[in-house]
N, C-alpha and C positions, 0 to 999 in steps of 0.2 A: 854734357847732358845733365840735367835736371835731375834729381830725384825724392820722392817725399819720405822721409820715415816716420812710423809712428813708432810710440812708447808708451804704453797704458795697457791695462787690464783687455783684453782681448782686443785691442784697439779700436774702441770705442767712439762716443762726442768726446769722451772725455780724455782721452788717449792725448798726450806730447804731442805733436805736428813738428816736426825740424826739417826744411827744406834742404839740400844738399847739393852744390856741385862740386865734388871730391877734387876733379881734375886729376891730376898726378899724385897728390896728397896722398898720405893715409886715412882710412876712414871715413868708412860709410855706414855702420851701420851692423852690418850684416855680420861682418865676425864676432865671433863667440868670443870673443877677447874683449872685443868694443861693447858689445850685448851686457858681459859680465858690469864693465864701469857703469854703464848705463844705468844698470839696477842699481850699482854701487850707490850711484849718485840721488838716485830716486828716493833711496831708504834713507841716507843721510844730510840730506838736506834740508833745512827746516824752514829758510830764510832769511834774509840778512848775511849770509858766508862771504868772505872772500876767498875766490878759488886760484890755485894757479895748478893748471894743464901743462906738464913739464913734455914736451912732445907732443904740440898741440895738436898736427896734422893740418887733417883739413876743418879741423879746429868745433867738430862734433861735440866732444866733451864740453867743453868750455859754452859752448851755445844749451849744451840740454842743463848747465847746469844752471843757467841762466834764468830757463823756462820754468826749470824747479824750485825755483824763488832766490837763488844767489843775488845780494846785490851787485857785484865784480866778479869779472872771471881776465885773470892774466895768464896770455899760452904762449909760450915761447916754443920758437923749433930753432934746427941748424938751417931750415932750408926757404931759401926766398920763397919757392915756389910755394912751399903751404901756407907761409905765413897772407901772402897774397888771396889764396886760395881761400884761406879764414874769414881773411875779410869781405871776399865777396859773399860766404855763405853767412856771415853775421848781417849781412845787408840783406839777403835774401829773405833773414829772418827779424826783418827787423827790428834791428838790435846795434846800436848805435857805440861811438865810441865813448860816452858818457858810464857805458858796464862794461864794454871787453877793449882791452889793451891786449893788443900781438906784439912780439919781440922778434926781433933775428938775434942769436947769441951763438959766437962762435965754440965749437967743441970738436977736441980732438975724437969724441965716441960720436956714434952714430944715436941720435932722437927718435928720429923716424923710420918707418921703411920707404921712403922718396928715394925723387932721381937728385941728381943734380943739378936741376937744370934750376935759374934765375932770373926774378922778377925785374922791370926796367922800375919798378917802385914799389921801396918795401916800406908801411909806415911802422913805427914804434923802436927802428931798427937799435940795437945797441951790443956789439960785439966782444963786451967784455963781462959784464956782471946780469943780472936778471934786475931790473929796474922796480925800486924802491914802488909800493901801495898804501903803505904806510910808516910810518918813522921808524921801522926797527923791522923792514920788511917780513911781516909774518902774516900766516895764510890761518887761515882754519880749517882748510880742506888741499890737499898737494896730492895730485893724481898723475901716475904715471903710466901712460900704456903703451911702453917701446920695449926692446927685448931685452933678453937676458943681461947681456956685458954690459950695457950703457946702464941697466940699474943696479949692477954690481960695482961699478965704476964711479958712477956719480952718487953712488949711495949719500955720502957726507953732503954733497951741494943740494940734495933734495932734502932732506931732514933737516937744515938750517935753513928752510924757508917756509918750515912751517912752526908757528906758535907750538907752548907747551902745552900740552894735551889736544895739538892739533889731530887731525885723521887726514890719516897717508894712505893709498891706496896705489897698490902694485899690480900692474899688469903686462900682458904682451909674451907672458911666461906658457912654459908646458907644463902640466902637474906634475914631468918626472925633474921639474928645476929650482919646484918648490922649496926644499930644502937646502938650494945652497942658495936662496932670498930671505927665507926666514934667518938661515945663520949670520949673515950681511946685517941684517938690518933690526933685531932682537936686543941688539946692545942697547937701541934708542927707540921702540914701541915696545906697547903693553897689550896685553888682550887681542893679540895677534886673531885672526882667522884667516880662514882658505875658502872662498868660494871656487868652484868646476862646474866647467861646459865642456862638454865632448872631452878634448884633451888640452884645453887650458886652463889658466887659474888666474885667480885672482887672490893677491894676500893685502888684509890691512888691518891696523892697529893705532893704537894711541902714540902722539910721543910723549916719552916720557922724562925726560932731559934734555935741555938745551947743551949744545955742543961750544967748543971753544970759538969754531968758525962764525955762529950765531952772532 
């Protein structure tokens, strides 16, 4: 099934339009986790970014960042099924693959809340590393909105994929978990903040050093 989301000022003419078939995926929209990037993305967007969607889903983020004026947006997940999934709602939204690249990348943590179930065709597929955007692979914007462990876990692999003074942005959290992401991940961001909805969070900040893995 179909579904439209909007994102603007009381959803207006002038409101985002992002058509949607979630499928199995994560995200649609509607959670307060997804709502918090959403805005995340809104306010820090200016133009020109390259994005990568670390847990793409059904690859929402990656497409509104698009619409927000990103020139690239690269979403990688563990799971055929959303990577699939991305792509049909980047078509949906007409949105070609000249701006958004989807990955399959294998991981012992879990990316998404998905099944496991798989695509008979995944494009971008690449199961070992997150595939190079530019020479020295670095983002300007690296969003993450998957839970707790996986960005406790991959903390290091997400931080070497974005430039220095890139904006990292963490989600998929409860605000009582906030502080063990801020402790994770304070070694390597600056000007940390926390945005809340209901009872999630969202934290992001500058990096502020490049890592040996970089």
């Amino acid at each position: 099934m179909e579904s439209q989301q909007s994102f603007g000022a009381d959803q207006d003419a002038q409101a985002t339009n992002i058509i949607l078939n979630p499928g199995h995926a994560f995200g649609t929209g509607e959670h307060a986790s997804t709502k918090l990037c959403l805005s995340f993305l809104h306010g820090c967007i200016t133009g020109g970014e390259y994005i990568l969607d670390y847990g793409t889903g059904s690859g929402i983020l990656a497409i509104a960042a698009l619409k927000f004026g990103a020139s690239l947006a690269v979403g990688v997940d563990i799971d055929a099924e959303a990577i699939a999934s991305a792509y049909q709602n980047a078509a949906l939204n007409n949105i070609g693959p000249d701006r958004i690249q989807l990955q399959l990348i294998a991981s012992e943590n879990t990316l998404s809340s998905t099944g496991d179930g798989t695509s008979e065709v995944v494009k971008g597929e690449n199961t070992s590393e997150i595939q190079t955007v530019t020479d020295k692979d670095k983002y300007d914007v690296v969003i993450a909105n998957i839970l707790l462990n996986p960005l406790l876990d991959n903390a290091e692999k997400i931080i070497s994929c974005a430039k220095l003074g890139a904006i990292v942005a963490l989600s998929g959290i409860l605000s009582k978990q906030v502080h063990q992401i801020i402790k994770r991940y304070s070694p390597f961001l600056e000007g940390i903040e926390v945005c809340k909805m209901d009872d999630w969070a969202c934290v992001s900040g500058r990096k502020s050093r490049n890592l040996d893995a970089c």
